[in-house]
C-alpha positions as CSV (number, residue, x, y, z in Angstrom):
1,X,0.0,0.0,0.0
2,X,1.4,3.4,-1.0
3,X,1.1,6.7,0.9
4,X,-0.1,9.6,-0.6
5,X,1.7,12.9,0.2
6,X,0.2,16.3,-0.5
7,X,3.4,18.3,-2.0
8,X,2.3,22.1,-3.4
9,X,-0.4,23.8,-5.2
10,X,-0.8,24.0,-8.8
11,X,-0.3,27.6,-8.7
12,X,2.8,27.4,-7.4
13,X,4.2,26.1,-10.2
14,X,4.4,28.4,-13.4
15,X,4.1,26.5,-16.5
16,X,7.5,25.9,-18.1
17,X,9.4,25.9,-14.8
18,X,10.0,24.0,-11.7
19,X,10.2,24.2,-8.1
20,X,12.3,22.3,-5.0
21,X,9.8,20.9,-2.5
22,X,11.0,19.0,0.9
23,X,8.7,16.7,2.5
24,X,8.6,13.9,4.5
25,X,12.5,13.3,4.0
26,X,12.4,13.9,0.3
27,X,13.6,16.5,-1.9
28,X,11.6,16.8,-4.5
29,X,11.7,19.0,-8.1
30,X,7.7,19.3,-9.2
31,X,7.7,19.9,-12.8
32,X,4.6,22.4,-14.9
33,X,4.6,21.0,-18.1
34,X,2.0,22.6,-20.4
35,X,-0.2,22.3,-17.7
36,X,0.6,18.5,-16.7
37,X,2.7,18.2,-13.5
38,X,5.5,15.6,-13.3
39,X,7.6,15.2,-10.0
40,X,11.2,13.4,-9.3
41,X,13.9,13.7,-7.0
42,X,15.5,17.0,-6.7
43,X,19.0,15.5,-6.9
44,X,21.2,14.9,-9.3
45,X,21.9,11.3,-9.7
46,X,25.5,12.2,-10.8
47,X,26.4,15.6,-8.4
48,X,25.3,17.5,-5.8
49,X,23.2,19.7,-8.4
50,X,19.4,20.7,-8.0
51,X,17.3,19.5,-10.9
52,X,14.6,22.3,-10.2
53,X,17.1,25.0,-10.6
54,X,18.2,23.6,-14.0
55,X,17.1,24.7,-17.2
56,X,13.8,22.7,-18.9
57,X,13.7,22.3,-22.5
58,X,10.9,20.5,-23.8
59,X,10.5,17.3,-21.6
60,X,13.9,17.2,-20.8
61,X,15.6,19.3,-17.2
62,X,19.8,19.6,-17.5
63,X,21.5,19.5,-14.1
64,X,22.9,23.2,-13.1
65,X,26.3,21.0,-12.1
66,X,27.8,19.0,-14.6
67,X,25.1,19.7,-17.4
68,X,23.8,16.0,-17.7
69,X,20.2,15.8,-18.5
70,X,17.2,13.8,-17.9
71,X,13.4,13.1,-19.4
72,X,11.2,14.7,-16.9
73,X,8.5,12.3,-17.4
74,X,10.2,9.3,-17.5
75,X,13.4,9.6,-15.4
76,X,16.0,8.3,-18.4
77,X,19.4,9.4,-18.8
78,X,19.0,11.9,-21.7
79,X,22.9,13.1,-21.5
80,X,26.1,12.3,-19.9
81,X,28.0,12.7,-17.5
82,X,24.7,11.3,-16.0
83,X,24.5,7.4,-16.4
84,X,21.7,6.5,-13.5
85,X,18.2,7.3,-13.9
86,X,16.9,9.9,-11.7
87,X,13.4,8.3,-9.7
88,X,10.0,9.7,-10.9
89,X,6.5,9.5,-8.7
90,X,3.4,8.8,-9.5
91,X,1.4,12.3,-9.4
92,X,-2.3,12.7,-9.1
93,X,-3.6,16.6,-8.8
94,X,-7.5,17.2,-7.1
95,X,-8.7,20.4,-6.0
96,X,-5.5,22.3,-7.1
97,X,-3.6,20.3,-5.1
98,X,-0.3,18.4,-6.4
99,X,0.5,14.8,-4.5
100,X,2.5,12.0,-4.8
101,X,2.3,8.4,-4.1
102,X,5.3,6.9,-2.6
């Protein structure tokens, strides 16, 4: 059984950008794309850089450290020096509200 964690609301996240959200012991980088909201971990899976203060193109967020990049939706390597996938959650928005189910 998962547990569902209430993160932001939607209007806290422009379309086209990103914010860093800690909860529950995560650290989080909740994602306004066109409208659809996508969240993974904040992290860098190569470097201590923050994945909501990188820049979004498309689908696709490059790390503010070493300028590897991942797919938003998915979590995939896009480029290197990244080789591990970064983790993605399953996110459900009601009432305005953005959550996760971890």
């Amino acid at each position: 059984m998962s547990d569902r964690i209430e993160l932001c609301k939607t209007d806290d996240v422009a379309e086209g950008t990103a914010i860093k959200v800690e909860t529950n012991d995560l650290i989080l980088a909740v994602f306004n794309l066109n409208g659809a909201f996508y969240v993974i971990d904040d992290t860098c899976t190569h470097g201590p850089g923050s994945l909501s203060e990188g820049p979004i193109c498309g689908d696709v967020v490059e790390c503010d450290f070493h300028n590897g990049s991942f797919n938003i939706k998915t979590g995939e390597v896009v480029d290197p020096p990244c080789m591990i996938p970064i983790k993605t959650y399953a996110t459900t928005v009601e009432n305005d509200t953005i959550y996760i189910d971890v």
